[in-house]
Backbone bond lengths (Angstrom), bond angles and torsions (degrees), N, CA, C in turn:
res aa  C-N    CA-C-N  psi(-1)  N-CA   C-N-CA  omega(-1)  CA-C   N-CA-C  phi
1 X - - - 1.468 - - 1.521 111.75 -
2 X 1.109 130.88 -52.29 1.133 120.48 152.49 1.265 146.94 -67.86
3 X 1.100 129.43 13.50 1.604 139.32 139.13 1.099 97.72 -83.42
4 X 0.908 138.39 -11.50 1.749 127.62 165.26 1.362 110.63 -73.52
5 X 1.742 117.63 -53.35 1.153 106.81 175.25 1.428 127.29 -59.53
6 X 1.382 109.99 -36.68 1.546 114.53 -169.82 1.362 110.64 -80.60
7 X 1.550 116.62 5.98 1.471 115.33 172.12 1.716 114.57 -117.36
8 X 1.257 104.58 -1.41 1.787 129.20 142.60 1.552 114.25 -57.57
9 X 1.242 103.14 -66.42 1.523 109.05 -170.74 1.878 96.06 -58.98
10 X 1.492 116.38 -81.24 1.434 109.20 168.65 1.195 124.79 13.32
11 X 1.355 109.63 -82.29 1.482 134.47 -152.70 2.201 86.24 -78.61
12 X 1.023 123.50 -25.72 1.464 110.49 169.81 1.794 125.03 -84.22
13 X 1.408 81.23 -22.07 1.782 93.96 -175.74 1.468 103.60 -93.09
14 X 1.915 122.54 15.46 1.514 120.81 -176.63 1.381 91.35 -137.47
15 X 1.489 118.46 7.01 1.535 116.25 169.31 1.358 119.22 76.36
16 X 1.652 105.57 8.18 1.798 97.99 -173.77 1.446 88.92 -97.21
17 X 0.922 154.59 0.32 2.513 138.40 156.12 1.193 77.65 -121.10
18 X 1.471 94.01 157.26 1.683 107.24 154.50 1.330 129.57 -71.13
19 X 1.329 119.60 174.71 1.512 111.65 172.37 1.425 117.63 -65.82
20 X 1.783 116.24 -42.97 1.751 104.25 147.96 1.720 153.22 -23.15
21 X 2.017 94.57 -58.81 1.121 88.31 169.05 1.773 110.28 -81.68
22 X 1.377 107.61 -29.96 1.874 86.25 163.38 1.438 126.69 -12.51
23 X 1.185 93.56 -94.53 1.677 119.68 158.04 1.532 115.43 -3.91
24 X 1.376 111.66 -70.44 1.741 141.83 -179.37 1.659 83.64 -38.20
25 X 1.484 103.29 -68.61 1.718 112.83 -153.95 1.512 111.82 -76.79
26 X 1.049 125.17 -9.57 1.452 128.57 -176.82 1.942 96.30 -103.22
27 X 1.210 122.66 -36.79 1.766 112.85 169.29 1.596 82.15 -67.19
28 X 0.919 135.67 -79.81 1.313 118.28 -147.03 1.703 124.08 -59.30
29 X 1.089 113.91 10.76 2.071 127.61 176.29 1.948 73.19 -111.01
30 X 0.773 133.78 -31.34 1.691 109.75 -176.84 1.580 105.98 -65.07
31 X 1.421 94.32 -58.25 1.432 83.76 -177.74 1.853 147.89 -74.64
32 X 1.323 88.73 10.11 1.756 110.63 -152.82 2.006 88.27 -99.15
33 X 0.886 98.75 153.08 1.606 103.24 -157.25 1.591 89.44 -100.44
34 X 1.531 139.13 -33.99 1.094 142.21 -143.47 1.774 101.64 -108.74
35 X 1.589 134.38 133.88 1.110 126.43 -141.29 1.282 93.17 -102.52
36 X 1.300 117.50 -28.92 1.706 135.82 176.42 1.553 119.19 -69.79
37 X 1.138 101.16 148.48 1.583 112.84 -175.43 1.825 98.85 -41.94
38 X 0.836 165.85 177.96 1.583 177.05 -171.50 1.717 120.06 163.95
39 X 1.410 120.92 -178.21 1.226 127.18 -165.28 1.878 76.95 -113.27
40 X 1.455 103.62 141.97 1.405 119.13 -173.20 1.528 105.31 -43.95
41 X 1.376 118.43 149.36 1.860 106.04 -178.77 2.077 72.79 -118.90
42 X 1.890 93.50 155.99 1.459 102.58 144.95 0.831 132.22 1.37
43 X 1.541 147.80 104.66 1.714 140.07 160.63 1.583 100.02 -56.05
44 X 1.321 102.62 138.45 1.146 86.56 150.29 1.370 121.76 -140.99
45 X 1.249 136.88 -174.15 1.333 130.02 166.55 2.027 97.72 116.27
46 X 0.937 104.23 -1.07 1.484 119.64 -165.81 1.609 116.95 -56.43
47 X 1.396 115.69 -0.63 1.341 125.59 -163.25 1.659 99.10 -86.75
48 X 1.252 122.42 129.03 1.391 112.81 168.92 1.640 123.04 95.09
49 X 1.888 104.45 -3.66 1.153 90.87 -163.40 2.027 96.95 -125.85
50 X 1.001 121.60 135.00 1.484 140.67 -156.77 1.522 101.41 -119.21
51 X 1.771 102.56 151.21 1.357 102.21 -155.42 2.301 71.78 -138.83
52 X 1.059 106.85 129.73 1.603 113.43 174.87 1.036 104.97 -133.59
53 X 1.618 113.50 140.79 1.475 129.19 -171.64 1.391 104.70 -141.66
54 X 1.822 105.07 125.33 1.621 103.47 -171.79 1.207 94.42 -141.67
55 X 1.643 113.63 138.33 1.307 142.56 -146.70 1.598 104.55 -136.02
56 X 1.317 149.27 86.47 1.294 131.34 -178.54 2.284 103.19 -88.85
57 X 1.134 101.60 -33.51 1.412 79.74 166.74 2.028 101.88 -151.70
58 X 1.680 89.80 128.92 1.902 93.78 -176.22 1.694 106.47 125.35
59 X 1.423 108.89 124.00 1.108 113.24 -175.93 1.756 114.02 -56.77
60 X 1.495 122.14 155.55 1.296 129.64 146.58 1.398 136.12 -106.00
61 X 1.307 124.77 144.26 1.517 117.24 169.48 1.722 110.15 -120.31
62 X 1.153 105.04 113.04 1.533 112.32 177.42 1.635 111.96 -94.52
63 X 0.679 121.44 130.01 2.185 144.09 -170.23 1.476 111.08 -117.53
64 X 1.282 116.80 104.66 0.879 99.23 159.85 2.012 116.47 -80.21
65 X 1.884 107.80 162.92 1.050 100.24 -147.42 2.037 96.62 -137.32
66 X 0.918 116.54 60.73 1.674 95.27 -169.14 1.279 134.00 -3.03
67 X 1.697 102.55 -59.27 1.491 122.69 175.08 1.325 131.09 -43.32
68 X 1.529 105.55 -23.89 1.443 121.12 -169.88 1.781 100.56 -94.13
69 X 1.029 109.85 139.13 1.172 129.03 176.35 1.621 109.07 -81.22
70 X 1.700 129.57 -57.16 1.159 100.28 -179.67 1.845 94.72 -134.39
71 X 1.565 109.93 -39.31 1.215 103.77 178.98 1.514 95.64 171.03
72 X 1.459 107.14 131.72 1.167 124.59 166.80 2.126 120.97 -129.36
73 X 1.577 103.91 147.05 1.750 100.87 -162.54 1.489 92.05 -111.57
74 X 1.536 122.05 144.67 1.342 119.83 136.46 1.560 117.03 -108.31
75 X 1.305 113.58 142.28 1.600 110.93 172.02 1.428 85.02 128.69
76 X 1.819 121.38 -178.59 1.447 130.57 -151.73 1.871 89.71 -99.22
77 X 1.383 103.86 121.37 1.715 99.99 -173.12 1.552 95.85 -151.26
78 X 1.309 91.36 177.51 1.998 101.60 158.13 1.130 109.38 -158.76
79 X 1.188 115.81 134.56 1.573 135.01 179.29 1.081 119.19 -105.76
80 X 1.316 112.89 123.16 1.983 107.65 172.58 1.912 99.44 -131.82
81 X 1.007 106.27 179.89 1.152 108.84 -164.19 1.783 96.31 -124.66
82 X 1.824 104.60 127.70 1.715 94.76 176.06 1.826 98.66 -144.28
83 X 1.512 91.16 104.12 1.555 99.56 -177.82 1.794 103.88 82.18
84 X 1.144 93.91 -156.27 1.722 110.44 175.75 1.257 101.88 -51.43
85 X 1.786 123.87 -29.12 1.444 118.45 -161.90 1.990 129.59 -94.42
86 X 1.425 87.19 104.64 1.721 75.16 179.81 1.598 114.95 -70.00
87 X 1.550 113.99 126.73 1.549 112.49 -179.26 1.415 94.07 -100.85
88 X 1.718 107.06 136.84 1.742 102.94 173.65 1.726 85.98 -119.25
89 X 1.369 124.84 153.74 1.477 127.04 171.19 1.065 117.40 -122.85
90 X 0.981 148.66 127.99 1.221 157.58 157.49 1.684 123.63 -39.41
91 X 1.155 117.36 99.03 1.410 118.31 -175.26 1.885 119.13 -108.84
92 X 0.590 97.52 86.05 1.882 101.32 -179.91 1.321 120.22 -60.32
93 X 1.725 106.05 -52.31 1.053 114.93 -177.05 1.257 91.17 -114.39
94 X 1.627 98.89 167.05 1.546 128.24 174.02 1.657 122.15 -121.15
95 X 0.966 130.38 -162.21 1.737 105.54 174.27 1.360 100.66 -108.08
96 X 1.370 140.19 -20.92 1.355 118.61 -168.57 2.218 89.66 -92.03
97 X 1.258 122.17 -20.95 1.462 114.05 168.20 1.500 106.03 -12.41
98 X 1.267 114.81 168.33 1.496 132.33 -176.09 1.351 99.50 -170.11
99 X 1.467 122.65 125.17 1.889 139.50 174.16 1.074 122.79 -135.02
100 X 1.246 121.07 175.73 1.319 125.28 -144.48 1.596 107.00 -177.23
101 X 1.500 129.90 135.97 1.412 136.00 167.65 1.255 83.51 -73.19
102 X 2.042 108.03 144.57 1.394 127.10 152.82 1.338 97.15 -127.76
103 X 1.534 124.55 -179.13 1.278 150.73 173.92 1.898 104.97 -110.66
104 X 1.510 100.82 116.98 1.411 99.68 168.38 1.224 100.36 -83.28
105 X 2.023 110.46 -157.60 0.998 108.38 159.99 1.622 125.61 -91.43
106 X 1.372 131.77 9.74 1.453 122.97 158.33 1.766 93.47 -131.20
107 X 0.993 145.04 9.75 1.379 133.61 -160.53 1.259 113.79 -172.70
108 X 1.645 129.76 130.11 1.458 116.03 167.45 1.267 104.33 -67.32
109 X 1.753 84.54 167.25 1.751 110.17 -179.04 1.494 118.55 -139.88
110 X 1.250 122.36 147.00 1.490 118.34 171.24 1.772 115.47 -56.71
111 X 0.989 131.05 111.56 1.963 121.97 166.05 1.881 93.53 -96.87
112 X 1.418 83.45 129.11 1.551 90.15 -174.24 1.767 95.07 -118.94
113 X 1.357 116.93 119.87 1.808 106.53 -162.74 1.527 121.27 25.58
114 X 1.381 94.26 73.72 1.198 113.03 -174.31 1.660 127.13 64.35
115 X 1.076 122.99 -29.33 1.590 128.39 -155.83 1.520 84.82 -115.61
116 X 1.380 111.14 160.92 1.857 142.39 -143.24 1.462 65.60 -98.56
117 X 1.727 109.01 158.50 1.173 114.07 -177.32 1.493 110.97 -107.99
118 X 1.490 108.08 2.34 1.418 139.33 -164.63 1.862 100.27 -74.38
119 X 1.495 104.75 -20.03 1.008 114.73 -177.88 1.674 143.73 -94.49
120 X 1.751 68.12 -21.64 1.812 87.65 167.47 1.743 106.47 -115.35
121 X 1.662 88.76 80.38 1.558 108.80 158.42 1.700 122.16 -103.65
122 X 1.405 114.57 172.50 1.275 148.49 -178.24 1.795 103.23 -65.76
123 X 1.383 131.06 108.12 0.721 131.13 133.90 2.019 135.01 -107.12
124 X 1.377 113.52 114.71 1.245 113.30 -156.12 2.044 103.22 -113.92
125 X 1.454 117.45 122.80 1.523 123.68 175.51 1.541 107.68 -93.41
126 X 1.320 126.01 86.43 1.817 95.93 173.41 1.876 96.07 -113.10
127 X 1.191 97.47 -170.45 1.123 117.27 178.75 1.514 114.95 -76.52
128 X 2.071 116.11 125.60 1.534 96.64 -164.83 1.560 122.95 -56.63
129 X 1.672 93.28 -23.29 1.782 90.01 -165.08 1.172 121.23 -77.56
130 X 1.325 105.59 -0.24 1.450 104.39 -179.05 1.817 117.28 -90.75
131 X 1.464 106.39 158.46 1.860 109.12 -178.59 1.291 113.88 -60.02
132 X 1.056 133.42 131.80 1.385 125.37 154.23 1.774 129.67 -124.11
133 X 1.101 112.13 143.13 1.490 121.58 -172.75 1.121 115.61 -98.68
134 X 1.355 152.43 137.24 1.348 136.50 -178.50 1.760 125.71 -147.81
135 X 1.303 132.94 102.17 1.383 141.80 -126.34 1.189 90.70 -129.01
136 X 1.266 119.65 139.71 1.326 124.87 -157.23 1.924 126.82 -158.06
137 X 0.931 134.01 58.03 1.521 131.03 -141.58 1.618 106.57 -64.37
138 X 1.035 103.77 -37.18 1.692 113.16 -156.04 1.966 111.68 -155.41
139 X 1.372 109.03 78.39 1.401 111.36 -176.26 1.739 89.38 153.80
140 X 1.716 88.12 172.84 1.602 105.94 -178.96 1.420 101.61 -112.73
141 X 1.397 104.02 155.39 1.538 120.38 -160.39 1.682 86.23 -130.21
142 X 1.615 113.29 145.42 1.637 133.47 179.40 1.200 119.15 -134.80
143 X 1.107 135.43 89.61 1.651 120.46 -172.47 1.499 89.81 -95.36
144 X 1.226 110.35 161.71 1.465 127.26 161.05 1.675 100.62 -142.52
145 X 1.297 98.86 161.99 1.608 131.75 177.55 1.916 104.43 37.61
146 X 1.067 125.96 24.05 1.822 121.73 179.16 1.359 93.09 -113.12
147 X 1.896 89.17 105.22 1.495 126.27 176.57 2.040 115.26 -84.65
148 X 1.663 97.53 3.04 1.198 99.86 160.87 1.259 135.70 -51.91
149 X 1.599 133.84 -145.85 1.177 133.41 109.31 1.424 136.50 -47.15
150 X 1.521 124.30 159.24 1.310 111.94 172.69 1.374 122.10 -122.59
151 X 1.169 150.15 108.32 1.543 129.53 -178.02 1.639 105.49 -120.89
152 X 1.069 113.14 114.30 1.681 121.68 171.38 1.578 116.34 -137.34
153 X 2.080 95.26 149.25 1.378 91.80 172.25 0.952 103.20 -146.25
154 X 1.332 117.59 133.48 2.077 117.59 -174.69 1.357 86.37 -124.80
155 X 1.390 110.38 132.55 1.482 136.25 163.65 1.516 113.12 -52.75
156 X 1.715 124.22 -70.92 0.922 107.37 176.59 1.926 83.37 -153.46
157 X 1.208 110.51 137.40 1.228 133.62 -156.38 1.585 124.97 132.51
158 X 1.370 135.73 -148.08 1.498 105.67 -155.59 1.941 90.34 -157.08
159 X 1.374 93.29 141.99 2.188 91.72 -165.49 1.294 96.40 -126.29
160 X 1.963 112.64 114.55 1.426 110.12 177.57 1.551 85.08 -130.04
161 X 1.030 89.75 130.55 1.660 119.71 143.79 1.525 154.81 -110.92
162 X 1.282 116.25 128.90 1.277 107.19 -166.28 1.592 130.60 -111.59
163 X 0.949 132.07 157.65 1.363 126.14 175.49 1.835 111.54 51.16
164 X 1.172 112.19 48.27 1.434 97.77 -164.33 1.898 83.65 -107.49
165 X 1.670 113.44 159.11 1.371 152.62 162.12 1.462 137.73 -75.39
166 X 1.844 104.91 -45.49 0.976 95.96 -162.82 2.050 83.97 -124.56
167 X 1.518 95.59 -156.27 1.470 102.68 -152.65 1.802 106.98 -67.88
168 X 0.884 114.03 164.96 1.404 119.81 -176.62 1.696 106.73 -124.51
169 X 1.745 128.27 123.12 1.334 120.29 170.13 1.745 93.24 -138.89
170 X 1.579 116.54 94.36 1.331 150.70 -170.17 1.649 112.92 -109.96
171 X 1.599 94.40 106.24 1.723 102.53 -179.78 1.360 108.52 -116.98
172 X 1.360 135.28 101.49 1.265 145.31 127.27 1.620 143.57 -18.26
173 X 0.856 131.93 109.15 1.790 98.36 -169.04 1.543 73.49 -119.54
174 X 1.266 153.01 -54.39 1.544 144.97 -159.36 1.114 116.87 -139.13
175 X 1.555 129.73 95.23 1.343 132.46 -161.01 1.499 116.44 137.38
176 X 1.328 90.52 -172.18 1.593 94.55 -162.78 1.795 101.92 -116.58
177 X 1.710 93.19 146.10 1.825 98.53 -174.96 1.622 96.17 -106.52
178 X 1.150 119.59 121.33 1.849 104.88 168.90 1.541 90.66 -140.42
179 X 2.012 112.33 117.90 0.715 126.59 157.88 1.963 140.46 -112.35
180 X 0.952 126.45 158.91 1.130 116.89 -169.10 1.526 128.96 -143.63
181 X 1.286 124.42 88.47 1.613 132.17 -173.31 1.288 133.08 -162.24
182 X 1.534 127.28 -130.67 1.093 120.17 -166.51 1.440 100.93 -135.38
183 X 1.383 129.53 125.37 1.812 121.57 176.42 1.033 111.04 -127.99
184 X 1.224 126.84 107.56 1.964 123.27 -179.07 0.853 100.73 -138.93
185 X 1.578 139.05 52.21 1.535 135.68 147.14 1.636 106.18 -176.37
186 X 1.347 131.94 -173.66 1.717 132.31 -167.19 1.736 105.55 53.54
187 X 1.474 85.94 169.60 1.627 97.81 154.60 1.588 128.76 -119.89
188 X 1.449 117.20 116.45 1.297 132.40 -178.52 1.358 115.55 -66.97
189 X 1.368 134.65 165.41 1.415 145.42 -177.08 1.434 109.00 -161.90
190 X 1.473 130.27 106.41 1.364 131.30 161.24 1.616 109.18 -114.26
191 X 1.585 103.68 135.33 1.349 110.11 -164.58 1.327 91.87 -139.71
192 X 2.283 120.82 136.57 1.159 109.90 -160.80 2.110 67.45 -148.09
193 X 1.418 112.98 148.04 1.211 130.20 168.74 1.735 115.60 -88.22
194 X 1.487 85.92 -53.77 1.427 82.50 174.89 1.965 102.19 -165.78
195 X 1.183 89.50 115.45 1.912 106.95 176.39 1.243 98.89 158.51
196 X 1.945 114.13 -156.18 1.400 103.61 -163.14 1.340 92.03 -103.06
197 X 1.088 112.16 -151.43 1.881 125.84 -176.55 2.001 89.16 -156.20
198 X 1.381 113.47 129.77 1.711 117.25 162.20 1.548 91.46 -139.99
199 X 1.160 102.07 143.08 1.280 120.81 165.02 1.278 128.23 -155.50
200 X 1.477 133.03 104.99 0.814 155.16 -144.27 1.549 100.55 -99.62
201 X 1.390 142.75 135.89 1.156 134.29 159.06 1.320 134.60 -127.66
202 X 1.286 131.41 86.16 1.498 145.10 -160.35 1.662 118.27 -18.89
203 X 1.307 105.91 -157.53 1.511 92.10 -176.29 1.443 104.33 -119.14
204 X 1.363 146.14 148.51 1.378 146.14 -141.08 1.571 120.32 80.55
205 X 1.530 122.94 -2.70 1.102 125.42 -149.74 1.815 92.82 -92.66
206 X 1.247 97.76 153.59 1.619 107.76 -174.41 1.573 122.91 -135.33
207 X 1.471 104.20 101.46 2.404 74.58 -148.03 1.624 76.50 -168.39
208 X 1.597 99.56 121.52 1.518 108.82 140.72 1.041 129.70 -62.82
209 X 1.318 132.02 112.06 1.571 116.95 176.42 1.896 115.13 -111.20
210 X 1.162 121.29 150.14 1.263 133.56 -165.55 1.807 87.02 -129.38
211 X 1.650 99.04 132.70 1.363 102.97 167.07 1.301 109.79 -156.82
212 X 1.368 112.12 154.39 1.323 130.19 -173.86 0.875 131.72 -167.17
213 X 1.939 127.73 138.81 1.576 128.70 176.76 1.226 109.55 -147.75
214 X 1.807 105.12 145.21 1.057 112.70 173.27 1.297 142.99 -77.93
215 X 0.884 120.22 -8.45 1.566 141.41 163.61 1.452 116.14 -149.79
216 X 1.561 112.80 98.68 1.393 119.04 -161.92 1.834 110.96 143.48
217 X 0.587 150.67 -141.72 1.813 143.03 -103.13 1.532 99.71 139.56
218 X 1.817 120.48 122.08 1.039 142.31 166.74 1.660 91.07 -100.78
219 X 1.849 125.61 128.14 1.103 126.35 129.39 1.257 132.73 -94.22
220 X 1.777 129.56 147.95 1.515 110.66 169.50 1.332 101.97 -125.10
221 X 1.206 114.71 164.16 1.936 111.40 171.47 0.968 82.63 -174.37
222 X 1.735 91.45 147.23 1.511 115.42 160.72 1.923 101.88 138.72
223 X 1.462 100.21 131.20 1.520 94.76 -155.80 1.851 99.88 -76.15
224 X 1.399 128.97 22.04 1.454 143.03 -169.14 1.787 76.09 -101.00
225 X 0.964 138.81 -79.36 1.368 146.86 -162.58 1.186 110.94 -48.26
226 X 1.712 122.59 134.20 1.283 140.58 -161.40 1.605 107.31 -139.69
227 X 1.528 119.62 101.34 1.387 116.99 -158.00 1.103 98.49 -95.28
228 X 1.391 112.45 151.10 1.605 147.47 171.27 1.413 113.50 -102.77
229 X 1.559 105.39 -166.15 1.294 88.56 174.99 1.431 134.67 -105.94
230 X 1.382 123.90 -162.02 1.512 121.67 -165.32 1.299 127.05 102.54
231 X 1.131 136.90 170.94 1.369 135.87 -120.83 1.981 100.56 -132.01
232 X 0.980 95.94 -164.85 1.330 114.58 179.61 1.884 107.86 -60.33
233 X 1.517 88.71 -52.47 1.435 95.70 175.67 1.528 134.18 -75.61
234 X 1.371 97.00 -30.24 1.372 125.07 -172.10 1.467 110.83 -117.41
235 X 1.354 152.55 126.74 1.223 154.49 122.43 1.850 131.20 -102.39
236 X 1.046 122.69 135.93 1.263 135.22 143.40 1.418 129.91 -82.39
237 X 1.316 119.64 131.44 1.740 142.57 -165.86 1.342 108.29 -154.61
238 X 1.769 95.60 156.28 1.218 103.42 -161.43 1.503 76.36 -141.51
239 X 1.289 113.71 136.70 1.518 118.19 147.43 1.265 111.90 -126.40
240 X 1.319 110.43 147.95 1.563 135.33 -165.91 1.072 99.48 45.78
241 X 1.727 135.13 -127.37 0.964 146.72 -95.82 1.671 91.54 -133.64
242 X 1.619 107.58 -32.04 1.583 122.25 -172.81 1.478 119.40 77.08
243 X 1.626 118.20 14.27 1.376 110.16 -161.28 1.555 112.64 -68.04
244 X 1.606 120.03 -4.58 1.558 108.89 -170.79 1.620 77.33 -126.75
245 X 1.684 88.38 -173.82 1.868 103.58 -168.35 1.086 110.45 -131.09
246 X 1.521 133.46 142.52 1.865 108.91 -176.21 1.545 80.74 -155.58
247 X 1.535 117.24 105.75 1.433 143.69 145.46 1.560 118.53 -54.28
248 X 1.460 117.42 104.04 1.415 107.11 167.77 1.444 102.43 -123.71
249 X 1.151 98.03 152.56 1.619 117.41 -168.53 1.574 98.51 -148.85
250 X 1.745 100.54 106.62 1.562 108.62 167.08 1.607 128.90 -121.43
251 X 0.995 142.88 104.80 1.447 154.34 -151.52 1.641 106.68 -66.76
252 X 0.877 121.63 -60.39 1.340 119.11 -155.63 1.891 103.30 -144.97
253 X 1.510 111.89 66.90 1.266 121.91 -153.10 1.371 126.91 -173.91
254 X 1.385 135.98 145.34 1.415 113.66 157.11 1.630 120.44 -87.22
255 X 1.731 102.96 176.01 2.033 120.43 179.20 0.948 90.13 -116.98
256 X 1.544 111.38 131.93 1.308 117.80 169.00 1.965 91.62 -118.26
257 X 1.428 119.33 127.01 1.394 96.24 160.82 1.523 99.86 -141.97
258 X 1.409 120.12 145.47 1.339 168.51 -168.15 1.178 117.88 -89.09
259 X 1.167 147.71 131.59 2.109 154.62 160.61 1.439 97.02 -139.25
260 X 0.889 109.08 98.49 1.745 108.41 135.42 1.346 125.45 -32.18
């Protein structure tokens, strides 16, 4: 076990993991029962503990990651740890940075010391089972495969998610929500001010859903979907069984919703 550790530390003090996933890989030889090199066992202990990522300007992509024990970032960030909750932040700029408007070829762009700033984004690995929160002022946020909970809010930019499990509570204020998975238990909440709303819901999925907009058009399809009532604007559905609940409320937009 300890040539394990001291070849953790190594590999951080020669710059090939970060000092994060260090970290990641040294909790995880704590918790592993077997003293010998092995194929990763179960994390466990995972109950209670939340991984938050806040971005005021620059997209993120959050992954979920098996391998990862709680959460590891690439791209310009800082992480501190408060309670159960790892906060990673999103840092673009720095203070000695220097920017500038350029002209692409269809659209200006930020050059931040020279280089598009489009480039120094948020990439985030945590573990799927764990919760995650995700705060966002100005850019689009992507989770894939985090079978946790979900809680996100992008100001104005655009929140897709994929393959997700567990409940979803998604606030929009300008942009578009397109999500895609499986929901058969909790109660969900997606809330969009103004863009579209799609939501797609896999097959196993079990979920009353209630939807509605105020200026705009609810669609549903999908021969899993069992309509209720309400209007053009408004519908109620039930697919399968209905054991979870997913409230959408979109202002100035269309619903698109989906059953496998």
């Amino acid at each position: 076990m300890n040539d394990l550790r001291r070849e953790i530390v190594t590999q951080v003090a020669a710059g090939t993991i970060t000092a994060e996933e260090g970290a990641a890989r040294l909790e995880s030889l704590e918790t592993s029962a077997t003293p010998a090199p092995a194929p990763a066992a179960p994390v466990t202990g995972l109950k209670g503990r939340f991984v938050k990522v806040i971005s005021q300007f620059g997209s993120a992509e959050i992954v979920g990651d098996p391998s990862v024990a709680f959460a590891v970032a690439d791209g310009p960030h800082r992480a501190r740890q408060e309670g159960d909750t790892m906060v990673i932040e999103h840092q673009p700029f720095d203070e000695d940075d220097s920017f500038a408007f350029g002209q692409g070829a269809s659209r200006s762009r930020i050059v931040l010391n020279g280089t598009t700033i489009a480039r120094r984004n948020l990439t985030v690995r945590m573990n799927p089972d764990l919760a995650l929160t995700a705060d966002v002022q100005a850019g689009n946020v992507r989770v894939d495969g985090v079978h946790g909970p979900i809680t996100g809010e992008v100001q104005a930019g655009n929140f897709k998610v994929s393959d997700f499990r567990g409940t979803l509570n998604l606030v929009v204020q300008a942009g578009n929500v397109t999500a895609s998975g499986r929901l058969d238990s909790g109660s969900s909440k997606v809330r969009c001010e103004m863009g579209q709303v799609k939501i797609n819901l896999e097959k196993g999925s079990s979920v009353r859903i209630t939807a509605h907009t105020t200026l705009g058009k609810v669609a549903i399809e999908g021969d899993g979907a069992e309509l209720g009532g309400g209007g053009r604007s408004a519908r109620e559905v039930t697919v399968g069984s209905g054991a979870a609940s997913l409230s959408i409320d979109c202002t100035m937009g269309n619903v698109k919703v989906s059953a496998d």
